[in-house]
C-alpha positions in Angstrom: 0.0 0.0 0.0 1.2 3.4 -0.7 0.6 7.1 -1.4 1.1 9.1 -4.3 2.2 12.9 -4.0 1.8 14.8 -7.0 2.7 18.4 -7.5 2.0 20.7 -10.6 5.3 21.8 -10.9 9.1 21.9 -8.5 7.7 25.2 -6.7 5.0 23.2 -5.0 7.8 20.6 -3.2 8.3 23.1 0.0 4.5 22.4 0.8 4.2 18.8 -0.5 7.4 18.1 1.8 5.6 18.1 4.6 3.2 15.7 3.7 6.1 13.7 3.1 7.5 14.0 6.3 4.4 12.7 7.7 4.2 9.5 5.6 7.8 9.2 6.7 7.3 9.2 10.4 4.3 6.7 9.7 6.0 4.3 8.2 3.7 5.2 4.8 5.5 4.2 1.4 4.8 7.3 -1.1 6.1 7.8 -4.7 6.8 11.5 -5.6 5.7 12.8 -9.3 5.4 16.2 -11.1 2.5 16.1 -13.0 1.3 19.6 -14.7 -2.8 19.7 -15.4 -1.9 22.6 -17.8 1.5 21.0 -19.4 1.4 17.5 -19.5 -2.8 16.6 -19.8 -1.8 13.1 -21.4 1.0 12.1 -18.8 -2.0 13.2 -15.9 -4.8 10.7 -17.3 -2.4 8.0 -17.9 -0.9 8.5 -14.8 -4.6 8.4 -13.0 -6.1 5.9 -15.2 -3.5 3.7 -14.2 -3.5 4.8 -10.2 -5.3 1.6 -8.9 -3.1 -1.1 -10.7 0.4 1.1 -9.9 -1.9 0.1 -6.5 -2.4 3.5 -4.4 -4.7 4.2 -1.8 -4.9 7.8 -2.2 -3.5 10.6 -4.3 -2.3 13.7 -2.4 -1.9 16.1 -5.1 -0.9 19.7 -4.3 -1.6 23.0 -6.7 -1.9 26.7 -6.7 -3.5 29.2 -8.4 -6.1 27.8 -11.0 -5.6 24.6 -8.9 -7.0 22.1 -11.6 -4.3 19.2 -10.8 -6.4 17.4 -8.0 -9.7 17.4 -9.9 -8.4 16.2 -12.9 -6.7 13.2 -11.6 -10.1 12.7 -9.8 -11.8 12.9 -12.6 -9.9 10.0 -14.1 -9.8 8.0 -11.6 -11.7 6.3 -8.6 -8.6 6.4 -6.4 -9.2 8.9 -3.7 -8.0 12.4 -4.3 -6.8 14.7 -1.2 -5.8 18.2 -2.5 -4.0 20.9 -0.5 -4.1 24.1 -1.7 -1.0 26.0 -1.9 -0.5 29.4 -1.3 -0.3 32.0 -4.1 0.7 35.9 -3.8 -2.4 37.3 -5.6 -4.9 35.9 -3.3 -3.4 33.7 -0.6 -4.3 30.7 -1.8 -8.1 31.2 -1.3 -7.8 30.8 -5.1 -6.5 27.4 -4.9 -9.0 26.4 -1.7 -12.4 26.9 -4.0 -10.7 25.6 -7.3 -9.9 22.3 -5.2 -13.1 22.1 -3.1 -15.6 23.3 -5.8 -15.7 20.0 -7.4 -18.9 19.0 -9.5 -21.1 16.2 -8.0 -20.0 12.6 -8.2 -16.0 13.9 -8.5 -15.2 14.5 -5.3 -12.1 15.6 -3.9 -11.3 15.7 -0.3 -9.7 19.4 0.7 -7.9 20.1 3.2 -6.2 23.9 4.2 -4.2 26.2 2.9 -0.4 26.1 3.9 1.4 23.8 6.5 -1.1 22.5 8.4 -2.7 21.5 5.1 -0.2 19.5 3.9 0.4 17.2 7.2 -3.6 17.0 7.3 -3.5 15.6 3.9 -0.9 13.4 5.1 -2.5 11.9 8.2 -6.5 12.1 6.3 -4.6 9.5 3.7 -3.2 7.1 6.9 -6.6 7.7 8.2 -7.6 5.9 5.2 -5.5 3.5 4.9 -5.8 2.6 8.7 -8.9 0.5 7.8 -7.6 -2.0 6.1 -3.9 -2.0 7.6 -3.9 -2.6 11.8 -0.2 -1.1 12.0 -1.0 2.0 10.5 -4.3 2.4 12.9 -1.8 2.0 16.2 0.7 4.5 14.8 -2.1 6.7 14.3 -3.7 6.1 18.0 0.0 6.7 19.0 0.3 9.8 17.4 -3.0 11.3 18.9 -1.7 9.8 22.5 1.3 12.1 22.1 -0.4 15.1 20.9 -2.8 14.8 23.8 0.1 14.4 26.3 2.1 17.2 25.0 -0.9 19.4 25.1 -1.0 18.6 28.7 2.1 19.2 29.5 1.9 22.4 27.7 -0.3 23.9 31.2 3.2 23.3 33.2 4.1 26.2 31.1 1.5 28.8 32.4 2.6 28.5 36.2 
């Protein structure tokens, strides 16, 4: 079982790195790929047409601006699609958060936020996925939360 991180171009790697790091401390395998909407339309349906038998469990595909990357690949596929909008100059990336999350019925894509905590949300929404079907990846998870929890705890030793 693994994940598939796609970007629309280099620029989108500081972002889709921390999705990574996430898989990594997971223990999630993940294959990397730039994949333009705009510049490479054939290489994107093959690519997504061909998702389930490369066999992923979900996409994570990043994009900014016009943000059409995630929808296409959902559109050509049945794979699940997680998009994090990345953030753009002009408008913050609110662009990029309705072009991902304004998908027509029956294409859905699952969006998460804008920026860094985005990108680990897409990360962890994906193991959530995955934790379903795959008992080690559902402990690591219940780990993770167990540590969060604790550290927000101790985080009141702070305040005296």
């Amino acid at each position: 079982m693994k994940v598939a991180l796609v970007m629309g171009s280099i620029s989108d790697w500081p972002v889709v790195k921390q999705t990574a790091t996430v898989l990594d401390e997971l223990g999630i395998d993940y294959d990397k790929k730039i994949i333009s909407a705009h510049r490479m339309p054939d290489h994107l349906q093959q690519f997504a047409k061909n998702a389930k038998h490369e066999h992923y469990q979900a996409i994570i595909a990043a994009a900014g601006g016009a943000a059409h990357l995630p929808g296409m690949l959902a559109a050509n596929t049945l794979v699940p699609v997680i998009g994090i909008p990345v953030f753009t100059k002009s408008l913050n990336g609110v662009d990029s958060l309705l072009s991902i999350v304004q998908m027509p019925f029956g294409v859905p894509v699952a969006t998460v936020a804008v920026g860094s905590s985005g990108a680990k949300n897409a990360a962890f929404l994906a193991a959530q996925m995955m934790s379903m079907n795959d008992e080690n990846i559902y402990h690591k998870l219940v780990q993770h939360r167990a540590k969060q929890s604790e550290e927000a705890i101790k985080s009141n030793e702070q305040l005296k």
